[in-house]
N, CA, C and O of each residue as an XYZ file, in Angstrom:
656
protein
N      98.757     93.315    107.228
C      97.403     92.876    106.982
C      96.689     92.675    108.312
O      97.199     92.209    109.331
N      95.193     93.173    108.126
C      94.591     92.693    109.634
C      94.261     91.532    109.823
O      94.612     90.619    109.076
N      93.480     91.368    110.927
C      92.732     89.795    110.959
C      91.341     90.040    111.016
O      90.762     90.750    111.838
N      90.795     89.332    109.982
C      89.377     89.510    109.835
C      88.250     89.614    111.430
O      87.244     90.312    111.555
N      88.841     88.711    112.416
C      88.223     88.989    113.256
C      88.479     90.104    114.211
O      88.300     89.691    115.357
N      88.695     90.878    114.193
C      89.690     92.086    114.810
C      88.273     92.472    114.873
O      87.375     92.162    114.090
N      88.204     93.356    116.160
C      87.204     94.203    116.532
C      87.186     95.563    116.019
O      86.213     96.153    115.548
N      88.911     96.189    116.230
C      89.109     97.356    115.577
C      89.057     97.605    113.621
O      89.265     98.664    113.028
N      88.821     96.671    113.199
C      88.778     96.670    111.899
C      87.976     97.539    111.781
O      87.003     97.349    112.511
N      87.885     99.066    110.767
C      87.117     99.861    110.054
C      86.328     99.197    108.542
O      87.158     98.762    107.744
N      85.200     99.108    108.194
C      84.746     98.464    107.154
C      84.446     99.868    106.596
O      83.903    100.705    107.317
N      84.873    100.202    105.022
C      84.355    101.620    104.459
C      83.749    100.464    103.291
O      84.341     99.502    102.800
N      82.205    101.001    103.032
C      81.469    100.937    102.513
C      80.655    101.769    101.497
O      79.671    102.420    101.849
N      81.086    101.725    100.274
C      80.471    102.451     99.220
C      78.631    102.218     99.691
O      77.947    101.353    100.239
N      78.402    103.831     98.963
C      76.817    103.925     99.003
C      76.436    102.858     97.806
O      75.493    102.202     98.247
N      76.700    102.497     96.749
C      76.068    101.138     95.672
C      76.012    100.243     95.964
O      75.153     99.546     95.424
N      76.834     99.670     96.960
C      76.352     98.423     97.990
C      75.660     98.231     98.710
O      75.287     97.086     98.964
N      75.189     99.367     99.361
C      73.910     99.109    100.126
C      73.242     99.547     98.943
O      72.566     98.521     99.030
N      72.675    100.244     97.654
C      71.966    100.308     97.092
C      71.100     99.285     96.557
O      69.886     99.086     96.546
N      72.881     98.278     95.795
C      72.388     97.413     95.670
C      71.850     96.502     96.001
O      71.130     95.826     95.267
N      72.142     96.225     97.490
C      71.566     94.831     98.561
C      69.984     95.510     98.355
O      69.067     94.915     97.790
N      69.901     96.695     98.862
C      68.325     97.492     99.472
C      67.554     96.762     97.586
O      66.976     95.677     97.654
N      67.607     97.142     96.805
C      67.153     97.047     95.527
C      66.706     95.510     95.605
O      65.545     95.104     95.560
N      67.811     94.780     95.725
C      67.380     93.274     95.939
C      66.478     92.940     96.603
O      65.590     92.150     96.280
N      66.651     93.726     98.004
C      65.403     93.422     98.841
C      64.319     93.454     98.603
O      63.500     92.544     98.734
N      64.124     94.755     98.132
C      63.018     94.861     97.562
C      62.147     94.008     96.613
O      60.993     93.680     96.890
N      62.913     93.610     95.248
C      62.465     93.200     94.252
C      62.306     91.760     94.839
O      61.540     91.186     94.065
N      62.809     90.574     96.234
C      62.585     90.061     96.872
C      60.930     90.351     97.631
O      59.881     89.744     97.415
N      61.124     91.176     98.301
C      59.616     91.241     98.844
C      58.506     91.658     98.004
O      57.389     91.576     98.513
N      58.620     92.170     96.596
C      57.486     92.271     95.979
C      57.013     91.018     95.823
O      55.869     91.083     95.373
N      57.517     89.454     96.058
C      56.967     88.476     95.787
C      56.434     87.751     97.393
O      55.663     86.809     97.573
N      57.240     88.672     98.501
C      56.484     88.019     99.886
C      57.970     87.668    100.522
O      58.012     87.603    101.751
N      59.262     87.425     99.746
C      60.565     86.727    100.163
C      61.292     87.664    101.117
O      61.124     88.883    101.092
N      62.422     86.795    102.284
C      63.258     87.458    102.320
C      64.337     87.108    101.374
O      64.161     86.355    100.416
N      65.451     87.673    101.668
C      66.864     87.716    100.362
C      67.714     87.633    101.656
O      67.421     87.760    102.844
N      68.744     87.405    101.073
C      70.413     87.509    101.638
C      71.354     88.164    100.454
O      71.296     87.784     99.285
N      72.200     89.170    100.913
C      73.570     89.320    100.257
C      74.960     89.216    101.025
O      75.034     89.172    102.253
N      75.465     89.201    100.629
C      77.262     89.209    101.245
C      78.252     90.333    100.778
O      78.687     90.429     99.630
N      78.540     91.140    101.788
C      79.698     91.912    101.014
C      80.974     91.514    100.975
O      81.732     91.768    101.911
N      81.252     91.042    100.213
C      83.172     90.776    100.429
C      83.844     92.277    100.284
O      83.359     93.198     99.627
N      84.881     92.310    100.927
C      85.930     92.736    100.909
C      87.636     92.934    100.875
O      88.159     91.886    101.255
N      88.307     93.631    100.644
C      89.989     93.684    100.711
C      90.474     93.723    102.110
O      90.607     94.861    102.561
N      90.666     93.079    102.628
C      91.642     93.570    104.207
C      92.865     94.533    103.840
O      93.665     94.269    102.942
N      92.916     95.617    104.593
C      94.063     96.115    104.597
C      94.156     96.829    105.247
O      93.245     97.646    105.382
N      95.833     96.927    106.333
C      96.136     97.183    107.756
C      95.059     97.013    109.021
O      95.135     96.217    109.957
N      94.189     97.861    108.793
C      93.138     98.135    110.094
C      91.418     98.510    108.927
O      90.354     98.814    109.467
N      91.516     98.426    107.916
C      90.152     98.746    107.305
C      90.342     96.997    105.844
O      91.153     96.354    105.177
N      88.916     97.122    106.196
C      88.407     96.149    104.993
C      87.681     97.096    103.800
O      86.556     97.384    104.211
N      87.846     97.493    102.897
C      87.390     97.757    101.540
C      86.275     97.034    100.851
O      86.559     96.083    100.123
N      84.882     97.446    101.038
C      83.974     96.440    101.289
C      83.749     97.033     99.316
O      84.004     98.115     98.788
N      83.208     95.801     98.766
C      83.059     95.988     97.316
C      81.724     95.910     96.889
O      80.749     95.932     97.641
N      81.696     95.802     95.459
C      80.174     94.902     95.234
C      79.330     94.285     95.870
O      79.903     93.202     95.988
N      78.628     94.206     96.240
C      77.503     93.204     97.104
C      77.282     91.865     96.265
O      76.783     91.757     95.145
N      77.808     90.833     97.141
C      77.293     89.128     96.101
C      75.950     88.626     96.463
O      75.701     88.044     97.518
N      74.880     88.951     95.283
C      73.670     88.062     95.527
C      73.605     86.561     95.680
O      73.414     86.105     94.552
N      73.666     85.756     96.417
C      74.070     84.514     96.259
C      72.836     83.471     95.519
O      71.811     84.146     95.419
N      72.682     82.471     95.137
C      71.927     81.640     95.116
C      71.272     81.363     96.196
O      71.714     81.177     97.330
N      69.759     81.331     95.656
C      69.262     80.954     97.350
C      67.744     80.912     97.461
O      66.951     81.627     96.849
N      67.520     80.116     98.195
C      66.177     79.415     98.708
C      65.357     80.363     99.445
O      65.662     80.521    100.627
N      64.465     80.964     99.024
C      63.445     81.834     99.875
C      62.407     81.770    100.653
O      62.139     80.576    100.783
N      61.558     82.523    101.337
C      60.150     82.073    101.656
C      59.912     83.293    102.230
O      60.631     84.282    102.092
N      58.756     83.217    102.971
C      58.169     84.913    103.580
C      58.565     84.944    104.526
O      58.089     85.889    105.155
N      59.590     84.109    105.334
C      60.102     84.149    106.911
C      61.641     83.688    106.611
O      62.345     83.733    107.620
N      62.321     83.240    105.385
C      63.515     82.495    105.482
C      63.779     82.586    104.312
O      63.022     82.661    103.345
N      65.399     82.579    104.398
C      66.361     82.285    102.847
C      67.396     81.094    103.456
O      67.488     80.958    104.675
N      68.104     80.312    102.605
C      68.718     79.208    102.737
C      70.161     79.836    101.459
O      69.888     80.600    100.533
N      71.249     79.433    101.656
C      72.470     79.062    100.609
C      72.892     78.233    100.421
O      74.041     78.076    100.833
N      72.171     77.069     99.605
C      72.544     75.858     99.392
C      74.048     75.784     99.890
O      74.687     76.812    100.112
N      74.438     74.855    100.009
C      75.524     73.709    100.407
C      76.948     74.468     99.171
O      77.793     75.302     99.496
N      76.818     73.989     98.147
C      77.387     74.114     96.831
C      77.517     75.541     96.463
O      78.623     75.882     96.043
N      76.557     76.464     96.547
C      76.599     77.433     96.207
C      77.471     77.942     97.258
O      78.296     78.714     96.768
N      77.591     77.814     98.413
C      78.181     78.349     99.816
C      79.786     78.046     99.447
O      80.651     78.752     99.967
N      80.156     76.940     98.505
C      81.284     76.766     98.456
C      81.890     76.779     97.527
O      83.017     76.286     97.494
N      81.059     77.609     96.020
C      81.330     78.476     95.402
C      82.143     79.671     95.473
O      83.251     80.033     95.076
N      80.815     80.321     96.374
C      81.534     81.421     96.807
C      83.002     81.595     98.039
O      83.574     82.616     98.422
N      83.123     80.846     98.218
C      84.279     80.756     99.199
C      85.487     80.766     98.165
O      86.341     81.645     98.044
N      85.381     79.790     97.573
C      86.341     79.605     96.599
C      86.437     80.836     95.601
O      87.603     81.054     95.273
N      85.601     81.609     95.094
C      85.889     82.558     94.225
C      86.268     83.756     94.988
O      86.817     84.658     94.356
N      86.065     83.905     96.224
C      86.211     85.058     97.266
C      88.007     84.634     97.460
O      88.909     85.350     97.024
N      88.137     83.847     97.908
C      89.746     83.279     98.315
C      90.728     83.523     96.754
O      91.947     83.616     96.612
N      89.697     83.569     95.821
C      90.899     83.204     94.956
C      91.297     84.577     94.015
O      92.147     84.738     93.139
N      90.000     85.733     94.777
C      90.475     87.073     94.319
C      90.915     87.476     95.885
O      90.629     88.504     96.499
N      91.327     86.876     96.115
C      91.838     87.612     97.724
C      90.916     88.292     98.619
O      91.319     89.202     99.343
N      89.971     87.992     98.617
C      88.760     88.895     99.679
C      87.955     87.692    100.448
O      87.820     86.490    100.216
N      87.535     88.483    101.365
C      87.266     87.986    102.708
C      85.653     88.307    102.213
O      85.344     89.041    101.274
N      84.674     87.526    103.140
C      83.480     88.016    103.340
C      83.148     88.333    104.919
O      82.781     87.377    105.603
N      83.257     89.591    105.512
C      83.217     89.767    106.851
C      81.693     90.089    106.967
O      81.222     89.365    107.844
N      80.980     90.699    106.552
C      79.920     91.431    106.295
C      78.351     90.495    105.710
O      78.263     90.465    104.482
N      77.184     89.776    106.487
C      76.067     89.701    105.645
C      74.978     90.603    105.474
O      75.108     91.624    106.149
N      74.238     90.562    104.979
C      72.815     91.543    105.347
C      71.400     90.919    104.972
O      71.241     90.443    103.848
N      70.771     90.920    105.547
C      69.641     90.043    104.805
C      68.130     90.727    105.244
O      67.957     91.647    106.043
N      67.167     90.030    104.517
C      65.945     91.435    104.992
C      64.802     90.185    106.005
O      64.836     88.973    106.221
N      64.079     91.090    106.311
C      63.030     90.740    107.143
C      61.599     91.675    106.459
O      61.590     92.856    106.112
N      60.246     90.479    106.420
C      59.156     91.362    106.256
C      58.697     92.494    106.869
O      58.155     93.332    106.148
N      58.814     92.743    108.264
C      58.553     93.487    109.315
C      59.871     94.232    110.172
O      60.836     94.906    109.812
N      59.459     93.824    111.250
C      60.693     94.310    112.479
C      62.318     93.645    111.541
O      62.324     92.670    110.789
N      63.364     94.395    111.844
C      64.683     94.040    112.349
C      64.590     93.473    112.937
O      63.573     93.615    113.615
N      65.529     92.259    113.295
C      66.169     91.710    114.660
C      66.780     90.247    114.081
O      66.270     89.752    113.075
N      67.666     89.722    114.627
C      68.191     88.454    114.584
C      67.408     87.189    115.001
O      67.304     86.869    116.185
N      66.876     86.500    114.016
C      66.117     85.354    114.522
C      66.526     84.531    114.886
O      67.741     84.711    114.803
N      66.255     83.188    115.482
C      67.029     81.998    116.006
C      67.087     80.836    114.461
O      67.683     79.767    114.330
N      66.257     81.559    113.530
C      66.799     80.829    112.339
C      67.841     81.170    111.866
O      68.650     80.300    111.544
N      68.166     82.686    111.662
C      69.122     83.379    111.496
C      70.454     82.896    111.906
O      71.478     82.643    111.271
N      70.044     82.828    113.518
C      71.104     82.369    114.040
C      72.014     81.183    113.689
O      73.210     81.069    113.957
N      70.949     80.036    112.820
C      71.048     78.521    112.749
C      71.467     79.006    111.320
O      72.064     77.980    110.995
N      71.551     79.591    110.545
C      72.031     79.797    108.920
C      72.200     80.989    108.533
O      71.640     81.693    107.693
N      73.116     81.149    109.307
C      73.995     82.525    108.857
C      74.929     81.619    108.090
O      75.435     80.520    108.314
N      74.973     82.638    106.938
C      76.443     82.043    105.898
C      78.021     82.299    107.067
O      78.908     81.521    107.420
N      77.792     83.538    107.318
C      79.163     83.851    108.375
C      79.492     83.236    109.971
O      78.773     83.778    110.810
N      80.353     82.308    110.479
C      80.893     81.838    111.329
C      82.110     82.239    112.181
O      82.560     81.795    113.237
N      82.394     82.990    111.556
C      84.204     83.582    111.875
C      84.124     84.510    113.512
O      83.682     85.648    113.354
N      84.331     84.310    114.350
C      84.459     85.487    115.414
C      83.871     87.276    115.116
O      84.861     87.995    115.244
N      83.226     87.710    114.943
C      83.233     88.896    114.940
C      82.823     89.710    113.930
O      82.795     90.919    113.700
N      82.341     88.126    113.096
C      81.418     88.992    111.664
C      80.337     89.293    111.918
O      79.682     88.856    112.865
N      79.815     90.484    110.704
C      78.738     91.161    111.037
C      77.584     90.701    110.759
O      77.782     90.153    109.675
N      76.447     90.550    111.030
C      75.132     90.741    110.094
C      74.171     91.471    110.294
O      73.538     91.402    111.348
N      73.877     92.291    109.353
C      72.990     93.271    109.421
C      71.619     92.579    108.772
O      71.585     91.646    107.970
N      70.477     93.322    109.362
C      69.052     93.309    109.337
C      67.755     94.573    108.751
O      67.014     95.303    109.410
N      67.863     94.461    107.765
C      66.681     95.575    107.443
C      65.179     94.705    107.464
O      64.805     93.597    107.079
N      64.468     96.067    108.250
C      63.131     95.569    108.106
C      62.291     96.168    106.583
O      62.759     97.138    105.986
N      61.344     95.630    106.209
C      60.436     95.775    105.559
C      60.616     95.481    103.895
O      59.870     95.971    103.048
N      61.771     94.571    103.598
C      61.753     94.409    102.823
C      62.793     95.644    102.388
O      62.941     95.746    101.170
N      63.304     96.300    102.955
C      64.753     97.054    102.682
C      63.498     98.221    101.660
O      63.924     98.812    100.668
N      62.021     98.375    102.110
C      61.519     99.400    101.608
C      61.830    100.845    102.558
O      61.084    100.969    103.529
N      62.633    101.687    102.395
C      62.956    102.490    103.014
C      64.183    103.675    102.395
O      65.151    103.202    101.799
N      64.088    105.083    102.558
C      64.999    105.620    101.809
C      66.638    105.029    102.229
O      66.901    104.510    103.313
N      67.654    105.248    101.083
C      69.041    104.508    101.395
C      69.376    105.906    102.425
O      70.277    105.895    103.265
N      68.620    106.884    102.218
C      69.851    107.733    102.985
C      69.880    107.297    104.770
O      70.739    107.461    105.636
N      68.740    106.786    104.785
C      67.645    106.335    106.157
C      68.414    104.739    106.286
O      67.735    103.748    106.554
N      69.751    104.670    106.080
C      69.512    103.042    106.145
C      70.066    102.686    107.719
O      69.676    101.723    108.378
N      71.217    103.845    108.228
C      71.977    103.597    109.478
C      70.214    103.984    110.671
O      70.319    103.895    111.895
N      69.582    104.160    110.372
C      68.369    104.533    111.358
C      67.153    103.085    111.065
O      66.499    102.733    112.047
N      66.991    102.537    110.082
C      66.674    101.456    109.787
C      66.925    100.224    109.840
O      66.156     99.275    109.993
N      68.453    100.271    109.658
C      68.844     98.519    109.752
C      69.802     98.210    111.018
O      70.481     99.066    111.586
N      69.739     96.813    111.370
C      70.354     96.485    112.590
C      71.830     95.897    112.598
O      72.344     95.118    111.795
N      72.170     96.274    113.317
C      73.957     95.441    113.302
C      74.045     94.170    114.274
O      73.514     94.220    115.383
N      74.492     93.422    113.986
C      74.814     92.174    115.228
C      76.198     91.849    114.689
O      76.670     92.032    113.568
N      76.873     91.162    116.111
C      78.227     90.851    116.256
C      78.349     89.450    116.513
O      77.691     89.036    117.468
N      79.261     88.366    115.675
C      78.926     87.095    116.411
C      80.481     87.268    117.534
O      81.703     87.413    117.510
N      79.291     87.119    118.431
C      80.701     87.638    119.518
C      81.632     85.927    120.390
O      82.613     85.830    121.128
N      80.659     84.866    119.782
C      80.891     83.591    119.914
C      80.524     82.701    119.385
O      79.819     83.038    118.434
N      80.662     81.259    119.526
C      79.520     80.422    119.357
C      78.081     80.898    119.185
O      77.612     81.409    120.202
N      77.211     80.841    118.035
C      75.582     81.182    117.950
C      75.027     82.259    118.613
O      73.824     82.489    118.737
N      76.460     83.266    119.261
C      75.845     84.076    120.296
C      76.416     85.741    119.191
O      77.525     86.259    119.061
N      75.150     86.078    118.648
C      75.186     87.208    117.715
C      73.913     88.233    118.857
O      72.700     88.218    119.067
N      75.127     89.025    119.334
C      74.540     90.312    119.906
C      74.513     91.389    119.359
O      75.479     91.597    118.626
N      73.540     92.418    119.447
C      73.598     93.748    118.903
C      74.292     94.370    119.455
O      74.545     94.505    120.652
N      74.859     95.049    118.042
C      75.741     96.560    118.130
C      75.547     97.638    118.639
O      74.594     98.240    118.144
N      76.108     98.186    119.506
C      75.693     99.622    119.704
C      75.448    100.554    118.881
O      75.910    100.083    117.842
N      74.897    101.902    118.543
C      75.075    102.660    117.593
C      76.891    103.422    117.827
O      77.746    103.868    117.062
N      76.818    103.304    118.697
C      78.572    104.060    118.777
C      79.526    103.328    118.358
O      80.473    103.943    117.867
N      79.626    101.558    118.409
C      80.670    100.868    117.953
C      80.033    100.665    116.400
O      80.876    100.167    115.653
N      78.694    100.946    115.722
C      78.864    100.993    114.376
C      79.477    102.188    113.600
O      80.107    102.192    112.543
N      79.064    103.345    114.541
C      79.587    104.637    113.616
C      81.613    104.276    114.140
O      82.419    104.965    113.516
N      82.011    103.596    114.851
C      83.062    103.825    115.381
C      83.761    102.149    113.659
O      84.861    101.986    113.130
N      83.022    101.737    113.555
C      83.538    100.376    112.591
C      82.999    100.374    111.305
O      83.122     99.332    110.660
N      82.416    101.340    110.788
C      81.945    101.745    109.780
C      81.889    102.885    108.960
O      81.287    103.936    109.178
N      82.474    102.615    108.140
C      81.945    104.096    107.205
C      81.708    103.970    105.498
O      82.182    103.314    104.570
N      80.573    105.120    105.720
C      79.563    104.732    104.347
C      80.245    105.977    103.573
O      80.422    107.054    104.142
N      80.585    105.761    102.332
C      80.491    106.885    101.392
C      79.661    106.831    100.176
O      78.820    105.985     99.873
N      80.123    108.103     99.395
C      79.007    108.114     97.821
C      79.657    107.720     96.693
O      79.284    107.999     95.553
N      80.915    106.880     97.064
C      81.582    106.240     95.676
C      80.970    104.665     95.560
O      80.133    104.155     96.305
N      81.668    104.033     94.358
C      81.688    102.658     93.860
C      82.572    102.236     94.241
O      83.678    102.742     94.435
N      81.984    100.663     94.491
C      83.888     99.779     94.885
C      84.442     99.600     93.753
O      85.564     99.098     93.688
């Protein structure tokens, strides 16, 4: 088994997971909101098996989403108790990509080396267009979430056209 924080970890990612996060987004910004989702996944050897996308409960606004307290420890508990990890968030922005310093302050993910990705515009954008659209960050420490290169995402990622 790997360790979730492993740098070399491969994440393969069905195309319905980002469908589904992008869809959320959307139906999020037709009201002005951003959204958050979480992908959990299977660890195994050197790749995580990223699944379903979890919409979580959650507090919105036209600049911010929140995961209550309770709901946050919901999902922990139902993630642990089918054996999957959540390495992976994604959440949208009205405008530009980029990692905000709110972001920074309420990210659901804490762990060394998890991801969070950033689509702008409300995740209005074709899915095939999503690696040219959305942003990767690494929490590479403490509150310190730097962007990904495009070479260490195509090198830690891969998207296909199945279902988890």
């Amino acid at each position: 088994m790997s360790d979730l924080s492993s740098q070399s970890l491969v994440f393969h990612v069905p195309r319905q997971t980002v469908d589904q996060s992008l869809q959320f987004f959307k139906q999020q910004g037709e009201r002005g909101h951003e959204g958050v989702a979480l992908w959990p996944g299977k660890l195994l050897a050197e790749v995580c098996e990223i699944g379903p996308a979890v919409i979580p409960r959650q507090i919105t606004g036209p600049r911010m989403y929140q995961i209550p307290a309770d709901e946050s420890f919901r999902i922990i508990k139902s993630t642990a108790k089918q054996n999957l990890v959540i390495p992976i968030q994604i959440h949208s922005h009205p405008a530009s990509a980029y990692h905000s310093e709110a972001d920074d302050e309420y990210a659901f993910l804490q762990h060394l080396n998890a991801i969070s990705i950033v689509v702008p515009c409300f995740g209005h954008f074709d899915p095939d267009e999503f690696l040219e659209h959305a942003v990767f960050y690494r929490l590479r420490g403490p509150d310190l979430w730097e962007l990904m290169a495009l070479s260490e995402i195509k090198r830690c990622f891969a998207f296909s056209e199945g279902t988890p």
